[in-house]
DRENPA-3360 file (N, C-alpha, C; in nm, 2 decimals, always signed):
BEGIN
1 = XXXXXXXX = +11.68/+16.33/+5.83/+11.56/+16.38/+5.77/+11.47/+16.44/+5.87 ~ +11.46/+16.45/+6.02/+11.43/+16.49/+6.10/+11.47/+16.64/+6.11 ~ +11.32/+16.71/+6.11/+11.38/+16.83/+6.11/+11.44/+16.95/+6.25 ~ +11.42/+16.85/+6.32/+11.47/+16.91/+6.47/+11.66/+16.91/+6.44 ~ +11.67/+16.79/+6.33/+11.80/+16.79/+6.34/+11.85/+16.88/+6.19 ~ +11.80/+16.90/+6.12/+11.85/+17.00/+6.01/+11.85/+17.16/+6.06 ~ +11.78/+17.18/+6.12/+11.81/+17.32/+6.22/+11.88/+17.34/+6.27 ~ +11.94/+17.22/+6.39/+12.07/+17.26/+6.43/+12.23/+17.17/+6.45;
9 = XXXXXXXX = +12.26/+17.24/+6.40/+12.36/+17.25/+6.36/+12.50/+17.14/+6.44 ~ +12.44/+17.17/+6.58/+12.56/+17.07/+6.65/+12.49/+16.91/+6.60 ~ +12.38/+16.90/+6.62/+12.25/+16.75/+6.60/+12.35/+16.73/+6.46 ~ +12.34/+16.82/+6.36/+12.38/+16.77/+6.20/+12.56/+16.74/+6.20 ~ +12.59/+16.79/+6.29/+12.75/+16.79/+6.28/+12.79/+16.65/+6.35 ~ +12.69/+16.61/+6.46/+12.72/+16.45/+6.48/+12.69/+16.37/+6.39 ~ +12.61/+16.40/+6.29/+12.59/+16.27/+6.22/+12.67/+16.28/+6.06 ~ +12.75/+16.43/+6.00/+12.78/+16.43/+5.90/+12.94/+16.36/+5.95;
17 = XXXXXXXX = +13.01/+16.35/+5.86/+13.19/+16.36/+5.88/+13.24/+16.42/+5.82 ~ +13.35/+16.49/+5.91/+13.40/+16.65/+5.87/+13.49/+16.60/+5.71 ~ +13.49/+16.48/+5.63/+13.46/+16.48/+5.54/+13.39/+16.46/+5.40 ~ +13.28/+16.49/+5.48/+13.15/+16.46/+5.38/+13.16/+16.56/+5.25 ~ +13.09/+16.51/+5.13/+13.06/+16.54/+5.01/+12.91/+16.50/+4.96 ~ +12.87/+16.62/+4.94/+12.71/+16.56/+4.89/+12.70/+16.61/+4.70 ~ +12.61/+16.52/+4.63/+12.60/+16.61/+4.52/+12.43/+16.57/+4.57 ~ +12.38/+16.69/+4.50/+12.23/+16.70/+4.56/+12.15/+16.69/+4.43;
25 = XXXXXXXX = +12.05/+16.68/+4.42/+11.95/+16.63/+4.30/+11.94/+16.78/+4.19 ~ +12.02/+16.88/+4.24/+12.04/+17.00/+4.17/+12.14/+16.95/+4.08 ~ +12.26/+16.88/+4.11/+12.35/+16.87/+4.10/+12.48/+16.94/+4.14 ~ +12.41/+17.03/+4.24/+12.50/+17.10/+4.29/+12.60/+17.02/+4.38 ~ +12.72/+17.05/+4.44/+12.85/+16.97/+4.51/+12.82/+17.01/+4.64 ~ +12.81/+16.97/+4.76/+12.86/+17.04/+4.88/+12.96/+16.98/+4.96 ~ +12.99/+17.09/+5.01/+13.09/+17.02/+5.13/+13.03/+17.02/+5.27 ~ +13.09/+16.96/+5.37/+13.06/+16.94/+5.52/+13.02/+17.10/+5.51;
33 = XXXXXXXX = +13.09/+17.19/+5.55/+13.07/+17.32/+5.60/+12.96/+17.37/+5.51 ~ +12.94/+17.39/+5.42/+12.86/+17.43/+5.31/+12.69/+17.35/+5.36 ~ +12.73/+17.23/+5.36/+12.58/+17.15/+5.43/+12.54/+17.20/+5.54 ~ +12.63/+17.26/+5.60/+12.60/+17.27/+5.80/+12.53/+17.40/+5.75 ~ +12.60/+17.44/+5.69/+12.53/+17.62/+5.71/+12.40/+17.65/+5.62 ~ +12.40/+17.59/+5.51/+12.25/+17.55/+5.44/+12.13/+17.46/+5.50 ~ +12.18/+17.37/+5.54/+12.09/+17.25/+5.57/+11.96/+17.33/+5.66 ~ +11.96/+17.44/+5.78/+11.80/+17.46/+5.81/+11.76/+17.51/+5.68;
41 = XXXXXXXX = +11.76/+17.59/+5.61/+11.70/+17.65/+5.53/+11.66/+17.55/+5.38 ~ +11.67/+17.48/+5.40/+11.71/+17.33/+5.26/+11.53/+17.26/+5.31 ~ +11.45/+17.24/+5.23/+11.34/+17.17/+5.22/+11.35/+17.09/+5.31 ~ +11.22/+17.07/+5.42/+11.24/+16.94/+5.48/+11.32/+17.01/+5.69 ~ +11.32/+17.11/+5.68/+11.40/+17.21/+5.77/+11.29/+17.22/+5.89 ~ +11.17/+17.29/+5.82/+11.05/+17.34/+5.86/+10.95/+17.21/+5.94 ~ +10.96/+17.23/+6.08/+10.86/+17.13/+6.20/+10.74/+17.14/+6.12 ~ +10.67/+17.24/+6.10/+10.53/+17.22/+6.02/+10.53/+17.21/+5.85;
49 = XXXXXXXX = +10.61/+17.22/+5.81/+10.64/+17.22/+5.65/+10.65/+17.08/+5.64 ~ +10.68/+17.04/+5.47/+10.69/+16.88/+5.45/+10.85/+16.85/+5.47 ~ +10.77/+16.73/+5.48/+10.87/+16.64/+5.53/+10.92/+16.50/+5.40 ~ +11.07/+16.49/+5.44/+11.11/+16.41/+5.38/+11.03/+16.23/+5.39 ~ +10.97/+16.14/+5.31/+10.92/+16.04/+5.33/+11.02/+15.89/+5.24 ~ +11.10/+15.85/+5.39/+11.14/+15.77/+5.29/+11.11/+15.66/+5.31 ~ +11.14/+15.57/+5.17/+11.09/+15.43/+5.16/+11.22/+15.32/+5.07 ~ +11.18/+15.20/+5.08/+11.30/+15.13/+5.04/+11.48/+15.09/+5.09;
57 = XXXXXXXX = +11.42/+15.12/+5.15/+11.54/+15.13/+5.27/+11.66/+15.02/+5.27 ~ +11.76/+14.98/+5.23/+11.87/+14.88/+5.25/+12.00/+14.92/+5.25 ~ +12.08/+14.86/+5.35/+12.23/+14.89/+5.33/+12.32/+14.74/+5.31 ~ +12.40/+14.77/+5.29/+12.51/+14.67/+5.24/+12.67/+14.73/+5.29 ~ +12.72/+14.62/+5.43/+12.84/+14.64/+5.43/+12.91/+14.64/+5.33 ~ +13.02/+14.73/+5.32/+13.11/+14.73/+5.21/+13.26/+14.69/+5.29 ~ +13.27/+14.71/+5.43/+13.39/+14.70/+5.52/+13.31/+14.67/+5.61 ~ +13.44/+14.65/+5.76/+13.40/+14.66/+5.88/+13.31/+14.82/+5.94;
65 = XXXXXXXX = +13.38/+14.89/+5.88/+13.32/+15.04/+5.88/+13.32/+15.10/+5.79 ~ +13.22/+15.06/+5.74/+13.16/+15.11/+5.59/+13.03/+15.03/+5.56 ~ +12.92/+15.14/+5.50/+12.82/+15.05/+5.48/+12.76/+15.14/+5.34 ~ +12.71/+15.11/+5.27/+12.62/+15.19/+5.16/+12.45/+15.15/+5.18 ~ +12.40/+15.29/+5.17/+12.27/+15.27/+5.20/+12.21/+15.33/+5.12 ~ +12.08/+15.27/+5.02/+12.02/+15.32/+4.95/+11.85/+15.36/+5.01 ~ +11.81/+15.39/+4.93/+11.65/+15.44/+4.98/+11.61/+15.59/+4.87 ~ +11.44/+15.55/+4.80/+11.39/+15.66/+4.79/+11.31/+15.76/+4.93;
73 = XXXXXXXX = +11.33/+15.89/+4.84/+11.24/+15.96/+4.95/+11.10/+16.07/+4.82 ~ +11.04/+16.12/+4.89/+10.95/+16.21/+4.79/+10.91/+16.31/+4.95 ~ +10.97/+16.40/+4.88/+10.90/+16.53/+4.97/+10.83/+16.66/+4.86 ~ +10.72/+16.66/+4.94/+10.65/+16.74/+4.83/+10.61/+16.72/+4.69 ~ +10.60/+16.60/+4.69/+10.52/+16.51/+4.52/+10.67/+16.51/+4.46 ~ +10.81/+16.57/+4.48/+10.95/+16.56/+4.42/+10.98/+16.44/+4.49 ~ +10.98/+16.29/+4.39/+11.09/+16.17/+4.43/+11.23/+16.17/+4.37 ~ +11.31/+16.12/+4.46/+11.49/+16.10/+4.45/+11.49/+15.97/+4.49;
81 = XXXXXXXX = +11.58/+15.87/+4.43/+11.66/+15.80/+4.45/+11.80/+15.84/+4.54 ~ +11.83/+15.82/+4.62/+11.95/+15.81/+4.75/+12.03/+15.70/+4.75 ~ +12.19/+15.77/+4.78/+12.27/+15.69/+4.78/+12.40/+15.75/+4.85 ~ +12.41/+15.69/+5.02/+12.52/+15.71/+5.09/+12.61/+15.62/+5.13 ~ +12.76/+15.66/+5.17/+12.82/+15.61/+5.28/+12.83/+15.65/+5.38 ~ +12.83/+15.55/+5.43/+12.85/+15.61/+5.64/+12.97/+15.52/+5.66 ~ +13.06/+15.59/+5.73/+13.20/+15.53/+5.85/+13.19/+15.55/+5.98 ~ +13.23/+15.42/+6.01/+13.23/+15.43/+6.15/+13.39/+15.53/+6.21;
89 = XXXXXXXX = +13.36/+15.63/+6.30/+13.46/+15.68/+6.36/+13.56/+15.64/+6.41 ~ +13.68/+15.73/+6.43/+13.81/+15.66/+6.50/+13.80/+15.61/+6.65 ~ +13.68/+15.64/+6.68/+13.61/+15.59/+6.82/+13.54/+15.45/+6.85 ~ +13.51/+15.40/+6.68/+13.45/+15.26/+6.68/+13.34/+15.25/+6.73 ~ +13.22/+15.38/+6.77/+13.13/+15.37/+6.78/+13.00/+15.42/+6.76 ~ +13.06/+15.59/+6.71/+12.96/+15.63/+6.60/+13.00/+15.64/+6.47 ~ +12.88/+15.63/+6.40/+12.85/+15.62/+6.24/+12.82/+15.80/+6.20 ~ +12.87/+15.80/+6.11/+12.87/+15.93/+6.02/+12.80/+15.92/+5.87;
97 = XXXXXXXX = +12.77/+16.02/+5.79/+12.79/+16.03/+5.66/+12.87/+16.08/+5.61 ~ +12.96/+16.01/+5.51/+13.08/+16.04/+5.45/+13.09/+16.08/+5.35 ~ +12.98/+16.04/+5.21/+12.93/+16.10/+5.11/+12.74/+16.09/+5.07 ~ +12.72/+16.14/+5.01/+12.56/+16.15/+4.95/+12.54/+16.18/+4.85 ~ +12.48/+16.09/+4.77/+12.42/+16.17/+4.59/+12.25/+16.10/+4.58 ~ +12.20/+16.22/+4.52/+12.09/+16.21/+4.51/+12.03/+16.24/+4.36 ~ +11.95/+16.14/+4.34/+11.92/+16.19/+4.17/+11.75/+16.18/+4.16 ~ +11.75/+16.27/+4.16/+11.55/+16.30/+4.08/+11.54/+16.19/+4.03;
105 = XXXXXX = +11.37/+16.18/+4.05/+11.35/+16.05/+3.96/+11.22/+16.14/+3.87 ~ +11.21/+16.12/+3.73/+11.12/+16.20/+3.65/+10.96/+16.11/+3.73 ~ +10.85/+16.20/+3.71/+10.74/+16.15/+3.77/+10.70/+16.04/+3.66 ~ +10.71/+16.02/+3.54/+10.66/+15.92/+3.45/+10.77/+15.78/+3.47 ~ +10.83/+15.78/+3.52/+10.94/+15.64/+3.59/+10.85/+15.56/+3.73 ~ +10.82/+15.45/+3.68/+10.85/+15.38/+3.83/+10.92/+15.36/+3.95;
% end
């Protein structure tokens, strides 16, 4: 959510995995490559623009490398509900994002 790291591109490619899948609160699908090359221009990009705010934060091992982590965010009065996996690499010591879906939350919902 850092936007020094949605700009560029090597910063995002350490933390995505070259098999990631996002569906986004559009509903649209992306892929790794598709994310890399969108992601500065994608809300949240911009040092002086808004910024993603997130809250609720928990993960739950699912494996030894594997964890699911949930969390709202609200950027720009727009709240989403979040929901990823991250795996740890064939290196055993960095963590990735492996998939991401994101679903709007209507403003009259708690």
């Amino acid at each position: 959510m850092d936007p020094a790291v949605r700009v560029s591109r090597e910063l995002a490619r350490e933390l995505l995995d070259p098999a990631f899948v996002e569906v986004g609160t559009s509903g649209r699908r992306w892929t790794y490559e598709e994310m890399l090359s969108a992601l500065p221009a994608l809300a949240g990009g911009a040092a002086d623009g808004p910024r993603y705010e997130p809250s609720g934060m928990t993960g739950v091992r699912l494996a030894a490398d594997l964890v699911h982590l949930t969390y709202e965010t609200v950027i720009s009065g727009v709240r989403a509900r979040r929901s990823s996996l991250w795996r740890r690499g064939p290196d055993g010591a960095r963590w990735r994002m492996y998939y991401h879906q994101a679903t709007p939350v209507p403003r009259d919902l708690p």
